[in-house]
C-alpha positions in Angstrom: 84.3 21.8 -73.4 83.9 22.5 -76.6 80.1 23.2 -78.3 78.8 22.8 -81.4 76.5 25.8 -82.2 73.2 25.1 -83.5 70.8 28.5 -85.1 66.9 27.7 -85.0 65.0 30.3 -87.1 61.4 30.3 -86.7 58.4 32.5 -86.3 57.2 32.2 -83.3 59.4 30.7 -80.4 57.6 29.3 -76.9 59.9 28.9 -74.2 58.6 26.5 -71.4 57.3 23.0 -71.4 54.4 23.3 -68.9 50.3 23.1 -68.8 50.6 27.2 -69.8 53.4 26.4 -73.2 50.9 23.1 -74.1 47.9 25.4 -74.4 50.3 28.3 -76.4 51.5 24.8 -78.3 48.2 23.7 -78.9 46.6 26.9 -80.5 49.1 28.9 -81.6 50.2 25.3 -84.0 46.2 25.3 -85.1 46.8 29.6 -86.5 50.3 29.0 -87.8 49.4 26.2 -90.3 46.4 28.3 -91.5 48.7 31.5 -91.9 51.8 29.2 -92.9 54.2 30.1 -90.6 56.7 28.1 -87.6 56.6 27.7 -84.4 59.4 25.6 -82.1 58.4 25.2 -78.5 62.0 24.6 -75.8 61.6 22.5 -72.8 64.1 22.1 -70.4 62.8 18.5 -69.5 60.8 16.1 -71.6 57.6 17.4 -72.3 55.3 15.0 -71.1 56.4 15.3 -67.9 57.5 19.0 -67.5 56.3 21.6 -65.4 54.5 22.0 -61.9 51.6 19.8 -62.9 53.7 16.6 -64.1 53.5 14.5 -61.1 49.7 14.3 -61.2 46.8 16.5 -60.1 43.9 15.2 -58.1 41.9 18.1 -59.0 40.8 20.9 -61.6 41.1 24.5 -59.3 39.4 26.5 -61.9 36.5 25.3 -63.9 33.7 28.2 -64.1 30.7 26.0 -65.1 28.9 29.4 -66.2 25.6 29.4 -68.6 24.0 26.9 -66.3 22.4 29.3 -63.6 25.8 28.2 -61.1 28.2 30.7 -61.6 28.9 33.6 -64.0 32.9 35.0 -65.3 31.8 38.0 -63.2 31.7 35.9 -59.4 35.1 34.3 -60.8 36.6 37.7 -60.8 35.0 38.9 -57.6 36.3 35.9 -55.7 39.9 36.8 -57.1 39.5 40.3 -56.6 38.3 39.2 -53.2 41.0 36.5 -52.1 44.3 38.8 -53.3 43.0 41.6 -51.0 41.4 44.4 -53.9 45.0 43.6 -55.9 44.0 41.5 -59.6 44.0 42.4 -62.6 40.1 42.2 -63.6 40.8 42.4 -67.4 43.2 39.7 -67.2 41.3 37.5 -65.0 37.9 37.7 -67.0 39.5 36.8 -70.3 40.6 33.1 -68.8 37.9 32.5 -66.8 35.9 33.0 -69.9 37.8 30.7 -71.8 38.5 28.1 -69.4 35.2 25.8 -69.7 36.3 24.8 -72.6 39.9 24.1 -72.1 38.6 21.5 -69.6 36.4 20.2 -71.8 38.9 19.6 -74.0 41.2 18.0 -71.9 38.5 15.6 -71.2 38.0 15.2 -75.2 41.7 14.3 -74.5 41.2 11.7 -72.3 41.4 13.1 -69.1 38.8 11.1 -66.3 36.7 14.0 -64.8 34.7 12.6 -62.2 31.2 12.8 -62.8 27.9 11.7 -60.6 25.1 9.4 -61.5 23.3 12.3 -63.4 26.6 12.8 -65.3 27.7 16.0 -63.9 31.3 17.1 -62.8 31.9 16.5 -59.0 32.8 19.3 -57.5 35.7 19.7 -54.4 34.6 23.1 -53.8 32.9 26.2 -55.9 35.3 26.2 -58.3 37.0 22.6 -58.5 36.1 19.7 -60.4 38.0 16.4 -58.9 40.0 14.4 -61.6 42.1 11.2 -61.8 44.9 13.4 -62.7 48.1 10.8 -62.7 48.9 11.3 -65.9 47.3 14.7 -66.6 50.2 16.5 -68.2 50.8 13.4 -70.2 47.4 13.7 -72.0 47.7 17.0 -72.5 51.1 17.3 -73.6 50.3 14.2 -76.2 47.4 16.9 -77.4 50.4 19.8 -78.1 52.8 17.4 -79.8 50.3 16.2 -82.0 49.1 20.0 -83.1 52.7 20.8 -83.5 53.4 17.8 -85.5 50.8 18.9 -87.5 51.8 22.1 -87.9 54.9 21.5 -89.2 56.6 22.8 -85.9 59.3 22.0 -83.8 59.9 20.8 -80.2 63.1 20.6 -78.3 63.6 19.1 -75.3 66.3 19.1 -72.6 67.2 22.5 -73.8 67.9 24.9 -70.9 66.9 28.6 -72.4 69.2 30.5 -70.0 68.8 34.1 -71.5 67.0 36.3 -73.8 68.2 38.0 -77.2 67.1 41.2 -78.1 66.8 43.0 -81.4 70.3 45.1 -82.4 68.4 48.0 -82.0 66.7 46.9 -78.4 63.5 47.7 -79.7 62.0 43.8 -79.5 62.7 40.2 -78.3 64.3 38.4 -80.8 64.6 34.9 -79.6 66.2 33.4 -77.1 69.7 31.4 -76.1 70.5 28.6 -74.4 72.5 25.2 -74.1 71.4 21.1 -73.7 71.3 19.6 -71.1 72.6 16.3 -72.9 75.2 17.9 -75.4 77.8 19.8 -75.9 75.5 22.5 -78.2 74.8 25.4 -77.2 71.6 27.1 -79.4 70.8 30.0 -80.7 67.1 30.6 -81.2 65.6 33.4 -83.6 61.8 34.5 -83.7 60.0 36.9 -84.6 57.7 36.8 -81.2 58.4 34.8 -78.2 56.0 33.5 -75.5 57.2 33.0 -72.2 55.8 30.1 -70.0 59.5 29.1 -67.8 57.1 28.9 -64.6 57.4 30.0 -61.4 60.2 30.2 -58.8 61.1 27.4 -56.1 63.9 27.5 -53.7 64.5 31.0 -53.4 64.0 30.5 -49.5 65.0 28.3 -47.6 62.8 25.3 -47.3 61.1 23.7 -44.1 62.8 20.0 -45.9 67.0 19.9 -45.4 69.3 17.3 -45.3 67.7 14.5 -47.6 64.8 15.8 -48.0 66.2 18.8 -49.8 64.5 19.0 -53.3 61.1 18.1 -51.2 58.9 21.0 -51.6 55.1 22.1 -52.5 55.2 23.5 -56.0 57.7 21.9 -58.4 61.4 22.0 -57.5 62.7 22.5 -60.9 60.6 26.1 -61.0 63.8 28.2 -60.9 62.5 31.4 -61.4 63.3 31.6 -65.5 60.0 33.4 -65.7 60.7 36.3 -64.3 64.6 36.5 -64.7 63.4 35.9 -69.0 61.4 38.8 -68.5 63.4 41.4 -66.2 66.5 40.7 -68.7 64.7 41.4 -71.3 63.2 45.2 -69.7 59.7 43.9 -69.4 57.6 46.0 -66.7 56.7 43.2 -63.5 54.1 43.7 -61.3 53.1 42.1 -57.7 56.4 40.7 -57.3 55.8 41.1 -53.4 53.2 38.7 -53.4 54.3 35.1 -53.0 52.3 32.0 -51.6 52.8 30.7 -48.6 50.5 27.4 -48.8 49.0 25.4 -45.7 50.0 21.7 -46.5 50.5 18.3 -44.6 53.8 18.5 -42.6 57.5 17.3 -44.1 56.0 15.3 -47.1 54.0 18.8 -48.8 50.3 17.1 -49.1 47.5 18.8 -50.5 44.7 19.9 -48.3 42.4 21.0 -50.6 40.4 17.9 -51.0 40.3 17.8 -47.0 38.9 21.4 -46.5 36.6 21.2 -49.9 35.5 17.9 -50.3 35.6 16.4 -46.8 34.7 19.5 -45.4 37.5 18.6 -42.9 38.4 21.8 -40.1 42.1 22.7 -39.0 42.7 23.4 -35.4 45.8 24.0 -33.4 46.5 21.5 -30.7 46.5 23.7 -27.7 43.9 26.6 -29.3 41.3 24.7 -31.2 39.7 25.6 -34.2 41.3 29.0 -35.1 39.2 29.9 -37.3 36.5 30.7 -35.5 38.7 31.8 -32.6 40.7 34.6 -34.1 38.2 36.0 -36.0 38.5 39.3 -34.1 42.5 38.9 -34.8 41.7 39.9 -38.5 39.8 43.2 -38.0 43.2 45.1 -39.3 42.2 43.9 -43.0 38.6 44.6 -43.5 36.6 44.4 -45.6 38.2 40.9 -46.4 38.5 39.8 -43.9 34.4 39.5 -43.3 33.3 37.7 -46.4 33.2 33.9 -47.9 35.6 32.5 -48.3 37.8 34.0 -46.2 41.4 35.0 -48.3 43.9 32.4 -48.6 46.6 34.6 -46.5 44.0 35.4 -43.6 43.1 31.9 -43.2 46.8 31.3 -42.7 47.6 34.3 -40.5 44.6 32.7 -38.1 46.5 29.5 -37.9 50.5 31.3 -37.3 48.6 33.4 -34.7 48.2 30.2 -32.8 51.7 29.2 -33.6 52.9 32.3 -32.4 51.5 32.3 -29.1 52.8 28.3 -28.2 49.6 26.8 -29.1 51.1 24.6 -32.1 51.2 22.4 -33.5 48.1 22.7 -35.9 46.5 19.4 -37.2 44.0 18.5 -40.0 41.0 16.4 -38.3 40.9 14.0 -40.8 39.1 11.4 -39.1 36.0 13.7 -37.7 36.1 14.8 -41.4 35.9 10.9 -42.6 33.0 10.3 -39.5 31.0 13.0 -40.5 30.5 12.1 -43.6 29.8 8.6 -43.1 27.2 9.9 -40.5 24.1 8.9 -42.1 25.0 5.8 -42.6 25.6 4.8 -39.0 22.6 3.0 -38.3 23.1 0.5 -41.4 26.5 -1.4 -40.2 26.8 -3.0 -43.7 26.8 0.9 -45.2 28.5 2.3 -43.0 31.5 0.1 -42.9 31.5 0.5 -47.0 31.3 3.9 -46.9 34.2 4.7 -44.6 36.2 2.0 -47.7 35.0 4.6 -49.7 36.2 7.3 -48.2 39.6 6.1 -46.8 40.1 5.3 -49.9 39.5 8.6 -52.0 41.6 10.2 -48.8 44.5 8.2 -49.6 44.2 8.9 -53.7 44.3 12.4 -53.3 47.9 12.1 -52.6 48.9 9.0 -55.0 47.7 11.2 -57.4 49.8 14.1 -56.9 52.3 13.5 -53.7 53.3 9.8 -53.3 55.7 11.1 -50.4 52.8 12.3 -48.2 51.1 9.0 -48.4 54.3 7.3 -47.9 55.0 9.5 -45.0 51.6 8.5 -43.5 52.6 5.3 -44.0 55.5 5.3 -41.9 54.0 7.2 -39.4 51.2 4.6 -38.5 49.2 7.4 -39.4 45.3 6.0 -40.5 43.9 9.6 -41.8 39.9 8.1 -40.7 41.5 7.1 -37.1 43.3 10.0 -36.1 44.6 13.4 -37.3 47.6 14.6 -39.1 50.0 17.4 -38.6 50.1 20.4 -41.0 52.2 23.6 -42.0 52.9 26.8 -43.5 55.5 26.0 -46.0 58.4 28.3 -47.5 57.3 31.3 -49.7 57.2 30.2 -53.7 56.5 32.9 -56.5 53.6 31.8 -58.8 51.8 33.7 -61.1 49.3 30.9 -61.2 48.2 30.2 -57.7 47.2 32.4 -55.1 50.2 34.4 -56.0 50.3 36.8 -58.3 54.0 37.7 -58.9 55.1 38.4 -63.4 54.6 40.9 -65.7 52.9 43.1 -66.5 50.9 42.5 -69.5 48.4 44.2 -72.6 45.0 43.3 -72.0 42.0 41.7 -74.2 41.7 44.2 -77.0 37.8 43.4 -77.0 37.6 44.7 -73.4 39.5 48.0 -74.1 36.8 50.7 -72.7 34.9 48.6 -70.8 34.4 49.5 -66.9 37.4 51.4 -65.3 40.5 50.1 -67.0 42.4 52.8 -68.6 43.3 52.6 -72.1 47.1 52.3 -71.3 46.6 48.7 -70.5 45.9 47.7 -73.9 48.7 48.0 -76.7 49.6 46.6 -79.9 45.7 45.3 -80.1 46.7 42.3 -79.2 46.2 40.3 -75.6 49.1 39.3 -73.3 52.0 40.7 -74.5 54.8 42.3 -72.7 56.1 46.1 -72.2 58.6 44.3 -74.4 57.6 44.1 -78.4 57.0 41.2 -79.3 57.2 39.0 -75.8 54.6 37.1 -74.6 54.0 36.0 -71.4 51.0 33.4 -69.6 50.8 31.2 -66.7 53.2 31.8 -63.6 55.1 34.4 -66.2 52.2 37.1 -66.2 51.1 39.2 -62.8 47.9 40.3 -61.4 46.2 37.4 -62.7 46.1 34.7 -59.9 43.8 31.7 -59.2 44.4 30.8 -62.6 45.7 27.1 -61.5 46.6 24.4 -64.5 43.1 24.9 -66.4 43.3 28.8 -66.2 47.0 28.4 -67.1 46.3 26.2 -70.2 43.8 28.7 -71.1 45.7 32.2 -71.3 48.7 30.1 -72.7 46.6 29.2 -75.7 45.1 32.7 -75.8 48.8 34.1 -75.6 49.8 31.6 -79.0 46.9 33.1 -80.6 47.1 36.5 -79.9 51.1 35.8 -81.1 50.3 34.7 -84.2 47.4 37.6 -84.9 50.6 40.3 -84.0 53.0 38.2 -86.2 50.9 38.4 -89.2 50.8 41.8 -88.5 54.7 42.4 -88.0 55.7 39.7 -90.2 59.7 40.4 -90.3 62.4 38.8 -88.4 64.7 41.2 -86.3 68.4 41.8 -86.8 70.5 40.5 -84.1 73.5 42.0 -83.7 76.8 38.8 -83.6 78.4 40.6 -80.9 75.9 40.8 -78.8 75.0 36.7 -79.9 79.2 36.1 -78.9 78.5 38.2 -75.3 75.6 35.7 -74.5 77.5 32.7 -75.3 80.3 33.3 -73.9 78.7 34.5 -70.6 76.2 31.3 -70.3 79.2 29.1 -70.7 81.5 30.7 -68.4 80.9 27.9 -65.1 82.5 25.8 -67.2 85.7 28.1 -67.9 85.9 29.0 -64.7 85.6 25.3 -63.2 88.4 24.4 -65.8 90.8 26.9 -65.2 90.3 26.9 -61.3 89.9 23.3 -60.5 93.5 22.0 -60.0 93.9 24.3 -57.4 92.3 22.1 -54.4 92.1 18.5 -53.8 88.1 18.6 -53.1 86.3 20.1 -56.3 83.7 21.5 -53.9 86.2 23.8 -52.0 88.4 26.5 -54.0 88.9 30.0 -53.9 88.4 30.6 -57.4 85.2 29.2 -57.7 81.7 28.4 -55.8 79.6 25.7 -56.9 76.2 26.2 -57.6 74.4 24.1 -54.7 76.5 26.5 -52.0 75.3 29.3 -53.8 71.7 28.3 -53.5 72.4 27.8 -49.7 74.0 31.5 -49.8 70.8 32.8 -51.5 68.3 31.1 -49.5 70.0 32.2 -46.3 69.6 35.7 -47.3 66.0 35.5 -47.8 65.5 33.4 -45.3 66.7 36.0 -42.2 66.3 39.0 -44.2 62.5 38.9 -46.4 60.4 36.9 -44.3 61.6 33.4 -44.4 60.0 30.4 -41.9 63.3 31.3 -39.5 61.8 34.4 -38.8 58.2 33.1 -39.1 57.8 35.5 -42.2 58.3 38.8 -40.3 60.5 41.0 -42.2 61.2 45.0 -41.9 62.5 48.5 -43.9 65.8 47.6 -42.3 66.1 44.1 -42.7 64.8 44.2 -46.7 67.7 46.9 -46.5 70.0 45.1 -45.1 69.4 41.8 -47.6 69.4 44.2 -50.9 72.8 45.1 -49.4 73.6 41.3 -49.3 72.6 40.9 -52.5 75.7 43.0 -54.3 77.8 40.5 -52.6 75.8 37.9 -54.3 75.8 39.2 -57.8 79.5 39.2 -57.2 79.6 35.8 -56.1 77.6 35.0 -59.3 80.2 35.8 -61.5 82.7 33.2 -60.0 79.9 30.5 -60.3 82.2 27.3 -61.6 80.5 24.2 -62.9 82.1 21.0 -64.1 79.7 19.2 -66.0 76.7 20.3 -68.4 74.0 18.9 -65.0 76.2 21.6 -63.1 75.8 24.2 -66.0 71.8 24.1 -65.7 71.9 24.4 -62.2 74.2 27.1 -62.0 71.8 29.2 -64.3 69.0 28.0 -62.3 70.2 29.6 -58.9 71.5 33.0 -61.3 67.2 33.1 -62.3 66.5 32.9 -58.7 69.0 35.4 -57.9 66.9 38.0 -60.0 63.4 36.2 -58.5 64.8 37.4 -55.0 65.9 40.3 -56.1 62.6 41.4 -57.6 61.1 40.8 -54.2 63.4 42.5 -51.8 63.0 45.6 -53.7 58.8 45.5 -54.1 58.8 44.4 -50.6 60.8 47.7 -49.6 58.4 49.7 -52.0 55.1 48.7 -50.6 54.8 50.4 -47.1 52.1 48.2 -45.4 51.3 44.8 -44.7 48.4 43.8 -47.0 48.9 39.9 -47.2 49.1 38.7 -43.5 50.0 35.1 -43.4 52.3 35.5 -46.7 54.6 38.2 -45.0 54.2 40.6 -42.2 55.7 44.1 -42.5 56.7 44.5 -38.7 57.4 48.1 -38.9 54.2 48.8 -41.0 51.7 45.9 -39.6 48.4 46.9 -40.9 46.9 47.7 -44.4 47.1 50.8 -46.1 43.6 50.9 -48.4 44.0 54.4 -48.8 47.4 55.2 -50.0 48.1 51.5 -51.2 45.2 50.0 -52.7 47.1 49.8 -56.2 49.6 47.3 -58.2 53.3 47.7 -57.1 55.3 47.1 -60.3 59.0 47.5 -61.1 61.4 47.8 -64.6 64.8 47.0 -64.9 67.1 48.6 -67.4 69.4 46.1 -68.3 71.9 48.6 -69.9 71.9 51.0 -67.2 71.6 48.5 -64.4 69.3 50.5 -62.6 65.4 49.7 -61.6 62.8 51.9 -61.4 59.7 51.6 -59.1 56.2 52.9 -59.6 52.7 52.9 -58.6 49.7 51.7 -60.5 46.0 52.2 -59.6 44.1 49.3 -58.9 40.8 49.5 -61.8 37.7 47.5 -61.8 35.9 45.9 -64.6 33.1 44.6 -63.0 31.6 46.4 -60.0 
């Protein structure tokens, strides 16, 4: 094929299409047109639908609702701080939920329906959740970022696929970015004096529970490929907590929420042949005090109660929707007329939850006669996913809020450039599922530190104000290497009869399969009910050369194959990443996420601290270190 080049000069670039890139859209547009400068925003898909939020959203995780004698920023960080096992960031996670109030409030300015009670307050699902009629969530907010862009002046491609980054000559700073369409033959070049990187999280790296037809079926997004973190590791940037992925509970095969059910419907999990597990392995989770004794119990022990039961034959577990849906028509049992209205009600609000946000699941129920105020429904642990965002906690490492800087325990060396958010890399940006240690931060929180991140962009742009010099060869290396599938699919193809099958070649779906095998049996995949070892992590890092040399010979015979090719090499790193932090941390701290066999308790003494990691891109080497865990906030 042959491609047009296209060269995009701006000021500031963003690099993602998500809730975290519409909040860096939204604010750093508002700063750019008062200090007269550019910003161009890349999506790989259409922006009003991209990213893990743009099938709809049934509910708000993070909304603070502080200065009204509820809750305060400092009981946001301590349930963080709490829920990820001592391991958060506490600058990081203060500065969003600070800001986040009123990024919800905005979105509501937007247009988005919050539910509200008959006094006119949010309803909440839990502590921190507000419910929402979320279909088209990412719709109203993206709508918000094209207009401030337009307004600005700026720029926004779509079905662009940003595949690698470019660096300064000197490799002192990020100087943009490359990548190719996903519609054309052009292939673009992207130059900036700062970039912000919101690519998301990582999907598919293990294998998933759904095969066959129901492949692309999963939790978070599918299209997460891990561009995050490969964006970021390419590039030199310091990572942290890239052992930590999320293993979420959800409704079997179809990936349903529960949240409403445990929050709002104040529904219980049991297993079918133990009962409610979590009040009957309670003594189970004495190895990971002192979380394991307060409210609410951590994400990963709650699921580590349930495998417990799995484990031992007592599967499978179930949601008790109906005694949920009884319950809380309870009171109303004596008037027939308000009872039978109330259980409407709530069959009703049960089956939205999911036609908000996972169609599938209420299809699924659907076909399996399944009437959620009747009887109950099975759930799962699902395959691992790497989200910053979540209750994971997997990115980089990142500068914190220059206002905070010698406040409580953090050091000093968290803070450079006086400026929020930025990378160990000059100039690079990162928010949402791209930056580490900050988890719980959901769409809201991610919208938040995304708009923080555009600001705190343009504040170090008008204080660097130069555009980098990029060296042609190194532009010619990039190209040429992002379009090689294609070459190699060209020159190989004639060579068999089946265009999946040749030597020469491997297409990028049975590399995904290669990958995903690899984690799968070697760092804790459902095969091996998450259970991984020293010598198995050893064993898949050694798989892995193989795999990097498969990469090379990845062929691709149209532009769709292209994309995905480049998707599986992002994962590639993703998995990488984790192999290597999962060797490095010698204990099992998140129970129910992964289980260390050979090390099966928690180490508070010696590992009570952030397990981060650096590549070196030109010495292909990594380096892995330890960083104390600091407080804020007693």
């Amino acid at each position: 094929m042959d491609f047009e080049t296209v060269e995009v000069t701006t000021d500031l670039l963003i690099v993602g299409g998500g809730m975290t890139a519409a909040g860096a859209a939204v604010e750093s547009a508002y700063w750019a047109k008062k200090n007269g400068l550019k910003v161009v925003l890349v999506d790989k898909a259409a922006f009003d639908r991209s990213g893990a939020v743009a099938m709809g959203l049934s509910a708000i995780n993070q909304y603070v609702n502080y200065g009204k004698g509820v809750n305060t920023i400092e009981d946001y960080v301590h349930y963080v701080r709490q829920d990820l096992m001592g391991i958060c960031r506490e600058d990081l996670v203060y500065n969003i939920a600070r800001h986040v109030d009123s990024t919800v409030h905005l979105f509501e300015k937007w247009g988005l329906p919050i539910w509200t009670d008959e006094e006119g307050n949010y309803v909440n699902e839990g502590r921190w959740q507000i419910m929402i009629n979320g279909e088209s969530y990412k719709v109203i907010v993206a709508e918000a970022a094209k207009n401030a862009m337009a307004e600005a002046g700026g720029e926004i491609y779509e079905r662009v696929f940003i595949a690698h980054p470019l660096m300064s000559a000197d490799g002192s700073r990020i100087a943009g970015a490359v990548g190719f369409s996903t519609r054309e033959n052009k292939f673009y070049i992207f130059k900036a004096k700062a970039v912000i990187c919101a690519m998301g999280g990582a999907v598919h790296v293990f294998k998933p529970r759904s095969t066959g037809e129901g492949l692309g079926r999963s939790w978070y997004a599918p299209f997460n490929s891990g561009s995050s973190t490969y964006f970021t590791v390419q590039a030199g940037a310091e990572m942290t907590c890239q052992e930590v992925r999320f293993i979420p509970i959800r409704f079997k095969d179809a990936y349903g929420p529960v949240g409403a059910w445990f929050l709002l419907f104040k529904s219980k999990a049991i297993s079918a042949g133990g009962g409610d597990y979590m009040v009957n392995r309670r003594d189970d989770l004495a190895d990971w005090e002192p979380y394991a004794s307060t409210k609410p119990l951590p994400a990963n022990l709650r699921n580590h109660a349930g495998l417990l039961d799995v484990n031992d034959g007592l599967g499978p577990l179930y949601m008790e929707t109906h005694e949920a849906i009884a319950n809380l028509a309870e009171e109303y049992k004596d008037d027939k007329k308000a009872f039978k209205k109330k259980m409407k009600e709530l069959d009703s609000e049960a089956w939205e939850d999911f036609l908000d946000m996972t169609i599938s699941q209420a299809i699924l129920w659907a076909a399996q006669n399944i009437s959620p105020d009747v009887e109950h429904s099975e759930i799962m642990a699902c395959e691992p996913y790497f989200i910053g965002s979540h209750s994971g906690a997997s990115g980089a490492w990142v500068s914190g809020p220059p206002d905070l800087k010698g406040k409580g325990e953090i050091p000093d060396e968290w803070f450079w450039e006086d400026v929020g958010n930025m990378t160990t890399v000059t100039g690079l940006f990162a928010a949402g599922d791209a930056s580490g240690a900050s988890s719980h931060k959901f769409s809201s929180g991610s919208n938040s530190e995304g708009r923080y991140a555009g600001k705190q962009a343009v504040k170090w742009i008008m204080a660097n104000n130069s555009l980098p010099e990029v060296n042609q060869a190194d532009v010619d290396a990039a190209t040429e290497k992002v379009l090689k599938p294609l070459k190699v699919f060209e020159e190989h193809c004639g060579l068999t009869t089946d265009p999946d099958i040749n030597p020469n070649y491997i297409k990028p779906q049975q590399f995904m399969f290669r990958l995903q095998k690899i984690m799968d049996e070697y760092a804790g995949g459902v095969s091996s009910a998450f259970k991984t070892s020293k010598d198995l992590l050893e064993r898949g890092l050694e798989l892995m050369v193989f795999l990097h040399e498969d990469s090379k010979k990845l062929g691709a015979n149209s532009l769709y194959e292209l994309e995905r090719c480049w998707e599986n090499m992002h994962r590639m790193w993703q998995a990488e990443a984790h192999l290597r932090t999962l060797l490095f941390r010698e204990e099992t701290r998140w129970p129910g996420y992964y289980f260390r066999t050979d090390m099966p308790k928690m180490d508070q003494e010696n590992w009570l601290a952030f397990a981060n990691c650096v590549y070196d891109p030109k010495n292909d080497s990594w380096e892995m270190k330890k960083v104390p865990v600091k407080q804020l906030i007693d």
